[in-house]
N, CA, C and O of each residue as an XYZ file, in Angstrom:
916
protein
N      91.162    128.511    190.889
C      90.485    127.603    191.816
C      89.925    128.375    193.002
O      90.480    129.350    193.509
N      89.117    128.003    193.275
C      88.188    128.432    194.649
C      87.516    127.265    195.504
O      87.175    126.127    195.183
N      87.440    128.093    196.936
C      86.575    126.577    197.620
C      85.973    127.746    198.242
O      86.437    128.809    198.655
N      84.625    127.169    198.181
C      83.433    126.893    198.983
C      82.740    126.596    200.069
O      81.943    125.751    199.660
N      82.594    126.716    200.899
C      81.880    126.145    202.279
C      80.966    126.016    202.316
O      80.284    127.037    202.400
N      80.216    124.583    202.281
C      78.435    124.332    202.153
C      78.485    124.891    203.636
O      79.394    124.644    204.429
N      77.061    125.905    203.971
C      76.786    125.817    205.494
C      75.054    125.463    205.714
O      74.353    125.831    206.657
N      74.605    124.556    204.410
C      73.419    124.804    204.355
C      72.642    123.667    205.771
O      71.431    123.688    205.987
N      73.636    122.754    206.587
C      73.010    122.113    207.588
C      73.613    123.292    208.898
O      73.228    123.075    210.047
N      74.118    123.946    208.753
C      74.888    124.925    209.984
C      73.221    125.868    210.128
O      72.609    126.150    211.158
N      72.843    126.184    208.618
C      71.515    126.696    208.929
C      70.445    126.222    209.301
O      69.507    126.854    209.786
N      70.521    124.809    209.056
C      68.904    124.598    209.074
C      69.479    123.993    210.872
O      68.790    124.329    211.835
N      70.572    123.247    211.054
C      70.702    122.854    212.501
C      70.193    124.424    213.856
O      69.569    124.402    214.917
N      70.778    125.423    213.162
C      70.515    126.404    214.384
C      68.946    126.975    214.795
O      68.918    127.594    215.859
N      67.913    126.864    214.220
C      66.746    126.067    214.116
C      66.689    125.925    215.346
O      66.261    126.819    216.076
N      67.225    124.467    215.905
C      67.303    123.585    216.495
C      68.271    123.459    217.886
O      68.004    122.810    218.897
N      69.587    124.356    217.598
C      70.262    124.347    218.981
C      70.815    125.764    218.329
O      71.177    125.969    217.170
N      70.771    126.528    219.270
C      71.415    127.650    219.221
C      73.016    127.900    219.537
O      73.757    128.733    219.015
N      73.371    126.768    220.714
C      74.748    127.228    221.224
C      75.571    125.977    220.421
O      75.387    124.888    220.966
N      76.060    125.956    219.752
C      77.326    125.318    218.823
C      78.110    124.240    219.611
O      78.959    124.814    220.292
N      78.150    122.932    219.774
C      78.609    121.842    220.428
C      79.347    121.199    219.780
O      78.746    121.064    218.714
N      80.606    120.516    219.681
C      80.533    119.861    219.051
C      81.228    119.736    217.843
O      82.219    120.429    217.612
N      80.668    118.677    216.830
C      81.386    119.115    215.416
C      80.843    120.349    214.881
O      81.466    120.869    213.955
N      79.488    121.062    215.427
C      78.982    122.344    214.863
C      80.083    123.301    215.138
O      80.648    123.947    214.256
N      80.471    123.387    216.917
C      81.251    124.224    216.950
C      82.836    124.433    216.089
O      83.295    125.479    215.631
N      83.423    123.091    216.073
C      84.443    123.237    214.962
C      84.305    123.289    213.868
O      85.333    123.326    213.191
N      83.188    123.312    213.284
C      82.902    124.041    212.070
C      82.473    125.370    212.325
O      82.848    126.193    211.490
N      81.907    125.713    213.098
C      81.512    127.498    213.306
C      83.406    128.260    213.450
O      83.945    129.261    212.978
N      83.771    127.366    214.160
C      85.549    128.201    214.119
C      86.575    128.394    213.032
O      87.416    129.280    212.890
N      86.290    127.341    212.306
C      86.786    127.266    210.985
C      86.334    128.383    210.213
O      86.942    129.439    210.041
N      84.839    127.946    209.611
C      84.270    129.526    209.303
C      85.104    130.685    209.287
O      85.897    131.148    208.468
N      84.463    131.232    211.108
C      85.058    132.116    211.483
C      86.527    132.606    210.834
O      86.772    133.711    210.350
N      87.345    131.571    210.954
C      88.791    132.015    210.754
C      89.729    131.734    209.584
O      90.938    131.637    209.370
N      88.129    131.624    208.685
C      88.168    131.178    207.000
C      88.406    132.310    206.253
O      89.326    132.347    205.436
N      87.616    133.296    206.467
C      87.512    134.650    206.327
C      88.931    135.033    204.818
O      90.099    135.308    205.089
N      88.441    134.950    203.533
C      89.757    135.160    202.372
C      90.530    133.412    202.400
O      91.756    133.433    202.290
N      90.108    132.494    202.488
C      90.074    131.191    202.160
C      89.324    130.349    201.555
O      89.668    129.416    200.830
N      87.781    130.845    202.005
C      86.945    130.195    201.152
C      85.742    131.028    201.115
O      85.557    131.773    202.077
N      84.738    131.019    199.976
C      83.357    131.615    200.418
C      81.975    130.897    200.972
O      81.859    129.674    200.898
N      81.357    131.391    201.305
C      80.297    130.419    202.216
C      78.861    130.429    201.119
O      78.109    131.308    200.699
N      79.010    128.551    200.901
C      77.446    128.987    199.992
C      76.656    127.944    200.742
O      77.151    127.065    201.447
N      74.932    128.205    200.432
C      74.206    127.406    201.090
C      72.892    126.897    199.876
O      73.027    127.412    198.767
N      72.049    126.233    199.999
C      71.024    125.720    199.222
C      69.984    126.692    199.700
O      69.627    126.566    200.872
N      69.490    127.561    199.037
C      68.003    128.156    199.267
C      66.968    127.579    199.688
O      67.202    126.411    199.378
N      66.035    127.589    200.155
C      64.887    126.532    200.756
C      64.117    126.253    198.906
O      64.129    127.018    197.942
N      63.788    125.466    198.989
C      63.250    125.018    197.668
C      63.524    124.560    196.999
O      63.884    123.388    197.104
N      63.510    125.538    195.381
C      65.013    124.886    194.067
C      65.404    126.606    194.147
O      65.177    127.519    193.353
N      66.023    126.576    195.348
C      66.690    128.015    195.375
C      67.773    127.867    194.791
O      68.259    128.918    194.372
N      68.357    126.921    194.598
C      69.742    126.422    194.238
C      70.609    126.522    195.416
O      70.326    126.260    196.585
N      72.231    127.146    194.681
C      73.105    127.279    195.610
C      73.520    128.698    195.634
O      73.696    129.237    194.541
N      73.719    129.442    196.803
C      73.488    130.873    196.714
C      74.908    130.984    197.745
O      75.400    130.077    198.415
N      75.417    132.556    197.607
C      76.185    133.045    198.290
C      75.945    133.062    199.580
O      74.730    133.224    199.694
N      76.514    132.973    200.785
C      75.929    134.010    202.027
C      76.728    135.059    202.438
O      77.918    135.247    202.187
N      75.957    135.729    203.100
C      76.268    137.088    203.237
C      77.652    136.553    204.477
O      77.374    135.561    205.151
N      78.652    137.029    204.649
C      80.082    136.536    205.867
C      79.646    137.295    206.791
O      79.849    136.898    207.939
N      78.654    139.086    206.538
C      78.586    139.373    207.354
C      77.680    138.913    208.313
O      77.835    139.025    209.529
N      76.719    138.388    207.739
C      75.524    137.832    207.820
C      75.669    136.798    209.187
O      74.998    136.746    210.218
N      76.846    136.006    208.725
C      77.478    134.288    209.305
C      77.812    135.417    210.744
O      77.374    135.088    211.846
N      78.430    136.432    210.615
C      79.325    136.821    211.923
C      78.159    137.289    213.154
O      78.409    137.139    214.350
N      76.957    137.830    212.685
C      76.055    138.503    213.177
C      75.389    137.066    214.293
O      75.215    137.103    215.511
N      75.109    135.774    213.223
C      74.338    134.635    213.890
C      75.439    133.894    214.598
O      74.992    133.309    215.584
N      76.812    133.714    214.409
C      78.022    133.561    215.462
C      77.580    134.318    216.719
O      77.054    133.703    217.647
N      77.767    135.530    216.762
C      77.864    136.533    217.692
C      76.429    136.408    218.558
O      76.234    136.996    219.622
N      75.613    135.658    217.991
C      73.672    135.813    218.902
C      74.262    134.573    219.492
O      74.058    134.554    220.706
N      74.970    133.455    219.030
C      75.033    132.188    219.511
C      75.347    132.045    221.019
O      75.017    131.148    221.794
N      76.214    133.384    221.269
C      77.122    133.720    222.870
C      76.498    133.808    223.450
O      76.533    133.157    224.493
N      75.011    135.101    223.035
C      74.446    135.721    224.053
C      73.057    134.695    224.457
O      72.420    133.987    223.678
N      72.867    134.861    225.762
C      71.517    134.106    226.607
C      70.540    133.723    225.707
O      70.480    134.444    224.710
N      69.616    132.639    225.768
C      68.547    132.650    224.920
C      68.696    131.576    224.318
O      69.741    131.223    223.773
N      67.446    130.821    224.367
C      67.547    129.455    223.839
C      67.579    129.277    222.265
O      67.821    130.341    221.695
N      67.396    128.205    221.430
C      66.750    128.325    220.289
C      65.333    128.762    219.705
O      65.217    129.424    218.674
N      64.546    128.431    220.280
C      63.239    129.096    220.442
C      62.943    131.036    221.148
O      61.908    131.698    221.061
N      63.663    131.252    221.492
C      63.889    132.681    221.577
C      63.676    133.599    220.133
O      64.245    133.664    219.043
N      62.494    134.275    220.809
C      61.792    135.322    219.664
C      62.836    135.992    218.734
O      62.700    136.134    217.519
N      64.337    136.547    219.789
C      65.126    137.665    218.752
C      65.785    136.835    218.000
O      66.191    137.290    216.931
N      66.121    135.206    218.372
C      67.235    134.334    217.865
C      66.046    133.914    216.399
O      66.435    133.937    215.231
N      64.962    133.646    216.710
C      63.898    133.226    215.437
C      64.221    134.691    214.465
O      64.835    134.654    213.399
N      63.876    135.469    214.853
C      63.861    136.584    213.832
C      65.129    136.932    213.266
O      65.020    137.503    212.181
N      66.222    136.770    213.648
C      67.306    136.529    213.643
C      67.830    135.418    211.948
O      68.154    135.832    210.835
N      67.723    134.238    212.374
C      67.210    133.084    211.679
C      66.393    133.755    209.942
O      66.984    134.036    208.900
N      65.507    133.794    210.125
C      64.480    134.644    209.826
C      65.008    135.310    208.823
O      64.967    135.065    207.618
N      65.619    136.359    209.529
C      66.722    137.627    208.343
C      67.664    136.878    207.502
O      67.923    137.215    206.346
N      68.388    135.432    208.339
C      69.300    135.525    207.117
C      68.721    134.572    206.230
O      69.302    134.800    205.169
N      67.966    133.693    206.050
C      66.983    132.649    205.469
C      66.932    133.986    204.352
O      67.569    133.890    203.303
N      65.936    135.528    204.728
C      65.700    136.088    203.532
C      67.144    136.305    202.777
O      67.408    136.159    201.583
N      68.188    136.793    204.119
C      69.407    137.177    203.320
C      70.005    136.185    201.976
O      70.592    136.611    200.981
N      69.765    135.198    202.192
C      70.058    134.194    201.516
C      69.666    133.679    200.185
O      70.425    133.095    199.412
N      68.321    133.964    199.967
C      67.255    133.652    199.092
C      67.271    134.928    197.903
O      66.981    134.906    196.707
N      67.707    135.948    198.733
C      68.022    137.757    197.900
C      69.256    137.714    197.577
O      69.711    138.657    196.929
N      70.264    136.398    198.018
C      72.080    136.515    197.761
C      71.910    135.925    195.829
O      71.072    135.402    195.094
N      72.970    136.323    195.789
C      73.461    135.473    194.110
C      73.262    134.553    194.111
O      73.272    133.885    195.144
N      73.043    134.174    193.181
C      73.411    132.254    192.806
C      74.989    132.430    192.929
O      75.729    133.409    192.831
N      75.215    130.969    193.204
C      76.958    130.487    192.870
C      77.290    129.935    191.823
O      76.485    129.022    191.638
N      77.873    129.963    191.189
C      78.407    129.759    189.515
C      79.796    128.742    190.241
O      80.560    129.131    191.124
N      79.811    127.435    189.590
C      81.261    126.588    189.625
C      81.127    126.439    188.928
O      80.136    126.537    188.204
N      82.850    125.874    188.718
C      83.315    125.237    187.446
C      84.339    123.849    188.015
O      84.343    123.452    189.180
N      85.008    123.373    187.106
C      85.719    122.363    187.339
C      86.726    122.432    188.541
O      87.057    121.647    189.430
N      87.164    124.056    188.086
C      88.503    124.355    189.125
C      87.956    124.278    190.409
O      88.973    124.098    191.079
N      86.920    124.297    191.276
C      86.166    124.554    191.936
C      86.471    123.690    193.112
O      87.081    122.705    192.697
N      86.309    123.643    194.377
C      86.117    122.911    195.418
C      84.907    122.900    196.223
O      84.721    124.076    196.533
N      84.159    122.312    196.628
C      82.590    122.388    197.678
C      83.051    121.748    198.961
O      83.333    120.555    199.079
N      83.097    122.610    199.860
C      83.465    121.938    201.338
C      82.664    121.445    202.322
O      82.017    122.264    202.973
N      82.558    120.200    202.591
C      81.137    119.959    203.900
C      82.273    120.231    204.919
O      83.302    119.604    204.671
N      82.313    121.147    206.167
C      83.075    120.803    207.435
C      82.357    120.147    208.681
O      82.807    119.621    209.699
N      80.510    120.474    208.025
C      79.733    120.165    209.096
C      79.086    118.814    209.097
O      79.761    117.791    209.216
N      77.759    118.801    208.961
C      77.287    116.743    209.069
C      75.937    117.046    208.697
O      74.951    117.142    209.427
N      76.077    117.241    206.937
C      74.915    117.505    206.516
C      73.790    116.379    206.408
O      72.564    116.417    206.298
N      74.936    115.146    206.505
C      74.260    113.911    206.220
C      72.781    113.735    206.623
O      72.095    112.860    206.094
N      72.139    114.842    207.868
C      70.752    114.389    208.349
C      69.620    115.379    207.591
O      68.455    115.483    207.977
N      70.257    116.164    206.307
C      69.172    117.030    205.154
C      69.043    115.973    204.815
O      69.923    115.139    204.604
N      67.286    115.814    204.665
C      66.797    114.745    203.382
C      67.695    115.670    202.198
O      67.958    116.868    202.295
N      68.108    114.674    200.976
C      68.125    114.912    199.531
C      69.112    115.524    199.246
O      69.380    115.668    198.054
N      70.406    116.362    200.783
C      71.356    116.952    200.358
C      72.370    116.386    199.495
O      72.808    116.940    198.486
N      72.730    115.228    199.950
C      73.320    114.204    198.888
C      73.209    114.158    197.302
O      74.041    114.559    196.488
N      72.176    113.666    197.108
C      71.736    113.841    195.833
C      71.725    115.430    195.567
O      72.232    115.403    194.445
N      71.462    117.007    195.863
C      71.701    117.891    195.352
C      73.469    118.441    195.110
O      73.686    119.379    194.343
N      74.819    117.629    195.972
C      75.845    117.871    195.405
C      75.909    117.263    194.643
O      76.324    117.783    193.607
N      75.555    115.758    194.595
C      76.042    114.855    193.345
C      75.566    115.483    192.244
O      76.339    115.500    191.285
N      74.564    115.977    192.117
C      73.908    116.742    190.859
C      74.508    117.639    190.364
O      74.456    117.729    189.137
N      75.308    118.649    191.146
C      76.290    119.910    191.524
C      77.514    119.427    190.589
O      78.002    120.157    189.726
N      77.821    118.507    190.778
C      79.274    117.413    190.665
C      78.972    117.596    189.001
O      79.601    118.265    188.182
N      77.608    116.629    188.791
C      77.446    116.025    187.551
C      77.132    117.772    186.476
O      77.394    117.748    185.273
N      76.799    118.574    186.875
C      76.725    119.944    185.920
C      77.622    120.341    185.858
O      77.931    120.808    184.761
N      78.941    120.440    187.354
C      80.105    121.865    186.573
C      81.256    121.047    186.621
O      82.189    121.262    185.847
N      81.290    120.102    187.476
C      82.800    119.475    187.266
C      83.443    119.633    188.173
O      84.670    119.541    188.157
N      82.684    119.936    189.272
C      83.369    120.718    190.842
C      83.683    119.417    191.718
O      83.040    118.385    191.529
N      84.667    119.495    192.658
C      85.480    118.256    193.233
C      84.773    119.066    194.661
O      84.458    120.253    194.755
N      84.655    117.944    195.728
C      83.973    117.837    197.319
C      84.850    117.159    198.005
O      85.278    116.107    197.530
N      85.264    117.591    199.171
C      85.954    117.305    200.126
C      85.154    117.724    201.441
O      84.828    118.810    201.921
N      84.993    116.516    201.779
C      83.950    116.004    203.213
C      84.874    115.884    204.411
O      85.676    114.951    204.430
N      84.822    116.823    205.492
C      85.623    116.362    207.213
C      84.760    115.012    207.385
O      83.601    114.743    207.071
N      85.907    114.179    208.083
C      85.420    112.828    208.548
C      85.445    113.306    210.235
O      86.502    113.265    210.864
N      84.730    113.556    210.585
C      85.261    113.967    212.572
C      85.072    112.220    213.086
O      86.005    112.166    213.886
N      84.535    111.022    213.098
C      84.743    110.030    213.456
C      83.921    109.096    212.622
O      83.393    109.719    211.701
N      83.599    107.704    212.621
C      82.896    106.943    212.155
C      82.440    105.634    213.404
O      82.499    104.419    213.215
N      81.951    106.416    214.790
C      81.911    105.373    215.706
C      80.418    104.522    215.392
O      80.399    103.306    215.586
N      79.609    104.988    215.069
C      78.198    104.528    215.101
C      78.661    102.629    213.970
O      78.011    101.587    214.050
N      79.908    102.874    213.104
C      80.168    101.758    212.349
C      81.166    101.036    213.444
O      80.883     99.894    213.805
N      82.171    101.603    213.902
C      83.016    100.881    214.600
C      82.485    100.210    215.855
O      82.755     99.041    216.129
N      81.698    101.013    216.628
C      80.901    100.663    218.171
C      79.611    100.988    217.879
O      79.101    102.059    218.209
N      78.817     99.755    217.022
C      77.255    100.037    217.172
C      76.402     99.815    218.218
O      75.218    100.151    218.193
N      77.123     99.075    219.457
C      76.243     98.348    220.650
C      76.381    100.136    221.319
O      75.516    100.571    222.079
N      77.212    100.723    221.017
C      76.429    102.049    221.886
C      75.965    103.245    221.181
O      76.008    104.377    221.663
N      75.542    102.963    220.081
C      74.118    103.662    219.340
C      72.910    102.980    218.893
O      72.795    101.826    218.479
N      71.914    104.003    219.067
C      70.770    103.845    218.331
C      70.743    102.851    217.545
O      71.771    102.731    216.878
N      69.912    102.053    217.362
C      69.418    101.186    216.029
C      69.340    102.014    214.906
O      69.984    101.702    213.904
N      68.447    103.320    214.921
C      68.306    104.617    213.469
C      69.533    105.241    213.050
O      69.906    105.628    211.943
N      70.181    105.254    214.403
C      71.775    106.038    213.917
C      72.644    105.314    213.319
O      73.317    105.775    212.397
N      72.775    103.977    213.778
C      73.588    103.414    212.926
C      72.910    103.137    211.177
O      73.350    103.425    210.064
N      72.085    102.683    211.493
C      71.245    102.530    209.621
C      71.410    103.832    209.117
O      72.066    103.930    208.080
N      70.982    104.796    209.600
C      71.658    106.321    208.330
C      72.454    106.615    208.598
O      72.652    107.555    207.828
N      73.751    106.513    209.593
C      75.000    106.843    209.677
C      75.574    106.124    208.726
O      76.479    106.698    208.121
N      75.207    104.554    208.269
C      75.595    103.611    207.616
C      75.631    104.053    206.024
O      76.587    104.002    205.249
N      73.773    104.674    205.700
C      73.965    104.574    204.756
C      74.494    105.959    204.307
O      74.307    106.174    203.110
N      75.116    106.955    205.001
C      75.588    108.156    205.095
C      76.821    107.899    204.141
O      77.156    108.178    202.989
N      77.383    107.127    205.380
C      78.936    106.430    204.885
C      79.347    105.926    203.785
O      80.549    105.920    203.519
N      78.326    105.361    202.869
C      78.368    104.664    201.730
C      78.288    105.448    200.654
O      78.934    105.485    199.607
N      76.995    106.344    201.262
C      77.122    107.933    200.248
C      78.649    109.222    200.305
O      79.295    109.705    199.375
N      78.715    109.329    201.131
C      79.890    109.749    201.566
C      81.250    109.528    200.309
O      81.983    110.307    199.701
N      81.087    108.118    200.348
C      82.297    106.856    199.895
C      82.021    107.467    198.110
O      82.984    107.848    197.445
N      80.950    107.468    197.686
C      80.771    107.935    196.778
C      80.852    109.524    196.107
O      81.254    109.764    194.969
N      80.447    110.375    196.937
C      80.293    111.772    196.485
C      82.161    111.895    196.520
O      82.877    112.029    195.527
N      82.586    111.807    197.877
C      83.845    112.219    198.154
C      85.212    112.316    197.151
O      85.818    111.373    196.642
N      85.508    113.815    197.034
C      86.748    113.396    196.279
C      88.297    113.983    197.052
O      89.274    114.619    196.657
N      88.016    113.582    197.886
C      88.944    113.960    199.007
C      88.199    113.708    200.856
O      87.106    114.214    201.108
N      88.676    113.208    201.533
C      88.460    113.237    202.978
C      89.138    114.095    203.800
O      90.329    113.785    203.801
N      88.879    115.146    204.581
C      89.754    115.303    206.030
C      89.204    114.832    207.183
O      88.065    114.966    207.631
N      90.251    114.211    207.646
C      90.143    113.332    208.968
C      90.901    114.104    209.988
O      92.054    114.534    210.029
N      89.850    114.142    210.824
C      90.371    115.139    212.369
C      91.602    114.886    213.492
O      91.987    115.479    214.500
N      92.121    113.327    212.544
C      93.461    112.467    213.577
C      93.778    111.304    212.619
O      93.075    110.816    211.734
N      94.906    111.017    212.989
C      95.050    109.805    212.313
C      94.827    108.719    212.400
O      95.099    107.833    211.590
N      94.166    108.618    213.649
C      93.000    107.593    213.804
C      92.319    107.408    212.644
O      92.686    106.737    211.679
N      91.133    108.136    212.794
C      90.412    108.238    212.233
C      90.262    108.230    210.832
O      89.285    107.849    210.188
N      91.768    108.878    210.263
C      91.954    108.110    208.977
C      92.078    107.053    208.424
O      91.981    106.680    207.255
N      92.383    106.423    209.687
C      92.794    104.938    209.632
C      91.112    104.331    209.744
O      90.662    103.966    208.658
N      90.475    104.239    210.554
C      89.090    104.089    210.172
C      88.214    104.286    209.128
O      87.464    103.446    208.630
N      88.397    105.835    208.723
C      88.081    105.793    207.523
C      88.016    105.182    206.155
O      87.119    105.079    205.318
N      89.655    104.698    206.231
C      90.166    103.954    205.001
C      89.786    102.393    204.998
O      89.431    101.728    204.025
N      89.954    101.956    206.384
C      89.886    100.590    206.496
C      87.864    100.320    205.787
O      87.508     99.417    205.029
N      87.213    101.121    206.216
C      85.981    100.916    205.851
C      85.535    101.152    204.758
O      84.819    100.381    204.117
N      86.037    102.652    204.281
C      86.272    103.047    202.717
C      86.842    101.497    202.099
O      86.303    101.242    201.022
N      87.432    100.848    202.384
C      87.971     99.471    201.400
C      87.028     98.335    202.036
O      87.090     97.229    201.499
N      86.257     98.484    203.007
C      85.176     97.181    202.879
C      84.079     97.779    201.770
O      83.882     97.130    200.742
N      83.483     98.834    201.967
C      82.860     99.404    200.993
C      82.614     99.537    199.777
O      81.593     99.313    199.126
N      84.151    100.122    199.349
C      84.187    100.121    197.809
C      85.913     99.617    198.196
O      86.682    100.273    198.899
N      86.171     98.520    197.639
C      87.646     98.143    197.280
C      88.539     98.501    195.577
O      89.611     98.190    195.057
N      87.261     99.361    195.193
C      87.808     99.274    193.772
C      88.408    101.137    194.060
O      89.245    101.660    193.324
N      87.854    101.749    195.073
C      88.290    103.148    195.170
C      89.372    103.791    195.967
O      89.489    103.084    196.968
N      89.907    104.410    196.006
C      91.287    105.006    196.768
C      90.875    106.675    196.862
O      91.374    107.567    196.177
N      89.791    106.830    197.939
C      89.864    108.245    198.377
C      90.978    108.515    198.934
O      91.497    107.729    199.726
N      91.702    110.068    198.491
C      92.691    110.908    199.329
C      91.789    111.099    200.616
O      90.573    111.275    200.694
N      92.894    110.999    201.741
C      92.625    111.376    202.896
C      93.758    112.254    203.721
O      94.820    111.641    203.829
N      93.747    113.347    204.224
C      94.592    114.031    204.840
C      94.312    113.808    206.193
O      93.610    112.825    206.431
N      94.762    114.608    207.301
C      94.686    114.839    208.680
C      94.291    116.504    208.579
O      94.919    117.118    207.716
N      93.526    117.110    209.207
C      93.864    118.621    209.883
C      93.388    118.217    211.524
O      92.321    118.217    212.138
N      94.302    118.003    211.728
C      94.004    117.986    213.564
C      93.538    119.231    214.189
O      94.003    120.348    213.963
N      92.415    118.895    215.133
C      91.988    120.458    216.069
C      92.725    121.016    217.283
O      93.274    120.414    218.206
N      92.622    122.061    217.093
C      92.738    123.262    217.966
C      92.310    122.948    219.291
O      91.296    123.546    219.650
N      92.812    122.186    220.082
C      91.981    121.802    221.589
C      92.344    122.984    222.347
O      92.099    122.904    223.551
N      92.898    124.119    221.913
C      93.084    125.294    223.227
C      91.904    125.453    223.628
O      90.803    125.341    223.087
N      92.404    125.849    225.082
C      90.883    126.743    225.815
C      90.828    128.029    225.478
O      91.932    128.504    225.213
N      90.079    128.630    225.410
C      89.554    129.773    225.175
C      88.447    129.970    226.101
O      87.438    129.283    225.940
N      88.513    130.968    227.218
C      87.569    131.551    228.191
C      87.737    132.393    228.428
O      88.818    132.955    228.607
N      86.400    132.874    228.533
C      85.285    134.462    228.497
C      85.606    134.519    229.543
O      85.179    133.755    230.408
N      86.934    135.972    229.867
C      86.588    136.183    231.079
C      85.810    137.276    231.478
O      85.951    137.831    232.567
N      84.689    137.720    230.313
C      83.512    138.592    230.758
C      82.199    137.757    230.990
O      81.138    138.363    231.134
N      82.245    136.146    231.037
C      81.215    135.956    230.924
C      80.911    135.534    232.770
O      81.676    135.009    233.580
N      79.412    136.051    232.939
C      79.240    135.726    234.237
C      79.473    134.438    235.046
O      80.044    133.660    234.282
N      79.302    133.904    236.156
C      79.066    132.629    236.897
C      77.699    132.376    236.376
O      76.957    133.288    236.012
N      77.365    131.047    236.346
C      76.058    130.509    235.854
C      75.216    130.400    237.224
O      75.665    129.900    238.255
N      74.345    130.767    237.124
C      73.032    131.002    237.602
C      72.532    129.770    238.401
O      72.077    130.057    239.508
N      72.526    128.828    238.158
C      72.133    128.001    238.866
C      72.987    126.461    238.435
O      73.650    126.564    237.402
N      73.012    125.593    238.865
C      73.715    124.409    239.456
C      73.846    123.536    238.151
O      72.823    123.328    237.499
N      75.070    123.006    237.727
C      74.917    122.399    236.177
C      75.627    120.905    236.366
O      75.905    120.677    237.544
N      75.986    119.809    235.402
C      76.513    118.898    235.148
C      77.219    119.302    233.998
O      76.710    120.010    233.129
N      78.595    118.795    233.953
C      79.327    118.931    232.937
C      79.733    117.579    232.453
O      80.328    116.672    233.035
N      79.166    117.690    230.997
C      79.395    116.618    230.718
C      81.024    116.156    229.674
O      80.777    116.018    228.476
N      82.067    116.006    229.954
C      83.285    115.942    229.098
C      83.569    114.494    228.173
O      84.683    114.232    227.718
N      82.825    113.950    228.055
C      82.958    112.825    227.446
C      82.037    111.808    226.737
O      80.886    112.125    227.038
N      82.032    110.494    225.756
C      81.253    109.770    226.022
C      81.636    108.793    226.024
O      82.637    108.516    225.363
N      80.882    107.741    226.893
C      81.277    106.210    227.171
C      81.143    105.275    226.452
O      80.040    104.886    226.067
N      82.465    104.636    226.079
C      82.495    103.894    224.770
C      83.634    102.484    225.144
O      84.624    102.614    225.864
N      83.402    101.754    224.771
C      84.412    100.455    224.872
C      85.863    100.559    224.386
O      86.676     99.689    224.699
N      86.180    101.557    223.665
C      87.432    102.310    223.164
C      88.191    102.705    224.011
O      89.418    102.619    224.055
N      87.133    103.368    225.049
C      88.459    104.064    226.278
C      88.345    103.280    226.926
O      88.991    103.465    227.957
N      87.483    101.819    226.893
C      88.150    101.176    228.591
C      87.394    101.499    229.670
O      87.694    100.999    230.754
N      86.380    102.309    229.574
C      85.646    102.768    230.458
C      84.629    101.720    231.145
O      83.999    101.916    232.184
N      84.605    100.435    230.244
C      83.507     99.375    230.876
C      84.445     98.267    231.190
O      83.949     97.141    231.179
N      85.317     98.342    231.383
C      86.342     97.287    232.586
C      86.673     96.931    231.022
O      87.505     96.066    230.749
């Protein structure tokens, strides 16, 4: 048996934000400290299929993430750039039944990624285990988007289906999970575990004072915490 780490939205997201927030960042740490646990595969741009990536590759675009420079930054594009080719020049990935495919991240916003594991599923026989990090956009829709909740929604339903295993980030959340997993489909009984996170701090004490004047933002406001009387 072997598992896998899809990172093919970790790539196409950094694109887009360079510094790791978030559920990106607890998936970039995992990664990181995956290293002889699992190997990292991604979808080639096209019908590249599913290809190896290079770990050294992953450590190099970790390591640009620290330093200054937005996403749009020339060395971070070229950067990008290299491992896109690295990727496309890596192996194909060969599964089989024994096999595991890991989402840790929230691929859910690739058009068609869905449908390319289920397809994955239906050729080798390989089992997927999806992190649940929350399901608020279903539980508290009055404080999202109208768009977020409709593809978070129909995320969830896909989800309900591909999934042959859940990890849930608390036991909350498992508990959410399940309760909705059974409005959904009542005929199914996904496994669900817990791996709770790592809330240590960790601070750079080489990294400078910031430059000019910031807001920190630690939270968001939701009817859960009580925050609206």
């Amino acid at each position: 048996m072997s598992i896998a780490a899809d990172i093919t939205d970790l790539l196409a997201g950094f694109r887009h934000a360079r510094s790791p927030s978030g559920v990106t960042r607890v998936q970039t740490r995992l990664l990181a400290a995956g290293e002889g646990l699992f190997d990292l595969v991604a979808l080639a741009p096209g019908d590249g299929g599913w290809r190896c990536f290079p770990r050294a590759m992953l450590e190099r675009l970790l390591a640009a993430t620290l330093r200054p420079g937005g996403a749009k930054d020339l060395d971070w594009q070229a950067l990008l750039d290299e491992a896109e080719a690295a990727l496309a020049a890596a192996p194909a990935r060969e599964f089989t039944a024994a096999d595991w495919l890991l989402g840790a991240g929230t691929a859910w916003w690739l058009p068609g990624h869905a449908a390319r594991i289920m397809a994955l599923k239906d050729r080798s026989g390989l089992r997927y285990a999806s992190f649940v990090y929350d399901i608020l956009p279903l539980l508290v829709p009055e404080h999202c988007e109208e768009m977020l909740v409709r593809s978070f929604a129909q995320h969830f339903a896909t989800l309900c289906l591909l999934a042959d295993h859940a990890v849930c980030i608390s036991e909350s959340v498992r508990a959410d999970f399940q309760a909705w997993q059974k409005k959904l489909l009542p005929e199914l009984a996904i496994p669900a575990s817990v791996l709770r996170l790592d809330a240590g701090v960790r601070i750079d004490t080489q990294a400078a004072a910031p430059a000019a004047p910031f807001v920190l933002a630690v939270g968001t406001v939701e009817s859960r915490k009580n925050q609206l009387g």
